[in-house]
Structure formats: C-alpha cells, structure tokens
VEXDREN-2710 file (C-alpha; in Angstrom, 1 decimal):
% VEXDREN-2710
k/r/px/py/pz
1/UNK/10.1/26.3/-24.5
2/UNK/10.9/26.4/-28.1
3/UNK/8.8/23.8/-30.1
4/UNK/11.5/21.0/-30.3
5/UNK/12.0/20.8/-26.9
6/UNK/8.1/20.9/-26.6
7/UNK/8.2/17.7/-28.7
8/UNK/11.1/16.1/-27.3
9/UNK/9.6/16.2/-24.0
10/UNK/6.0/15.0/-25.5
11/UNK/8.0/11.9/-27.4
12/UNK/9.4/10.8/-24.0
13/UNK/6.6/11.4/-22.1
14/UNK/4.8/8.6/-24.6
15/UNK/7.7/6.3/-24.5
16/UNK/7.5/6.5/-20.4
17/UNK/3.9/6.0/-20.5
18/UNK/4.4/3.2/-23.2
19/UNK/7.1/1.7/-20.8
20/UNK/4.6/1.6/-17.7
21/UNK/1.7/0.0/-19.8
22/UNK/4.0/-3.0/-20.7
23/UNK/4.6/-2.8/-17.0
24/UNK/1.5/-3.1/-16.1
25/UNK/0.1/-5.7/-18.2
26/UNK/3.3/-8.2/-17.0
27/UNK/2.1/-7.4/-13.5
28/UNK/-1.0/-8.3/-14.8
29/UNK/-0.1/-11.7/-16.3
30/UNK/2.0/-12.3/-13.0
31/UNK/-1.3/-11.7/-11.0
32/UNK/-3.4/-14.1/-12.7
33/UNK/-0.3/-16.5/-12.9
34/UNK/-0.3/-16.3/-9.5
35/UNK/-4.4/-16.6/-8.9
36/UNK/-4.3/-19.7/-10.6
37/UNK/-1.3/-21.2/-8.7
38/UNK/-2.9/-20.5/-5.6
39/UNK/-5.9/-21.8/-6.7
40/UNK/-4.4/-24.8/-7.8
41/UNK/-2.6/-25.1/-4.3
42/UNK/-6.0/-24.9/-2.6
43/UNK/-7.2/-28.1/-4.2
44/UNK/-4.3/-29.5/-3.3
45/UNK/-4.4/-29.0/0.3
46/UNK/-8.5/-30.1/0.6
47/UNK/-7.1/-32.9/-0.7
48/UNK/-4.7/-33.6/1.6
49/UNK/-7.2/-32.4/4.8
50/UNK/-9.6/-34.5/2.6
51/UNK/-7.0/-37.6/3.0
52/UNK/-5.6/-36.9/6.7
53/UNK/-9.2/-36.7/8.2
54/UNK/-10.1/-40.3/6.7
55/UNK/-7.0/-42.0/8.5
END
C-alpha cells in the first residue's frame, strides 16, 4: 500500500471511530434520559399504590 492510501485509510478509520464516539455518548444521554424517566414513573406509581391502598 503506497503511503496515501496508507493515510487515506488511517483518516477514515478516525472519522469512523469519531462517528461511533458521538454515537455512543447520545446512547449515553438517551440511557440516563431514560433512568430518570423511569425513576420518575416509579414515584409515580408508589404514589398511586400509596393512594389506592388507603381507599
């Protein structure tokens, strides 16, 4: 492989990797997006067991 190519293929391979970090980290924020929505819905639902078991 002549030494273009060589660096071609190195500059895409960073761009790809690049690419999945950003990926990753929206997954990320997704995840703890998520976490905290669920964890917001089981409040919500003790407090509704909470309320149901008094009547």
């Amino acid at each position: 492989m002549h030494n273009q190519q060589l660096a071609n293929e190195i500059n895409s391979l960073k761009e790809t990797i690049e690419s999945l970090m950003m990926e990753i980290q929206y997954l990320r924020n997704d995840l703890e997006k998520t976490r905290d929505e669920s964890e917001g819905l089981k409040f919500i639902i003790s407090e509704l067991e909470s309320v149901l078991r008094r009547d």
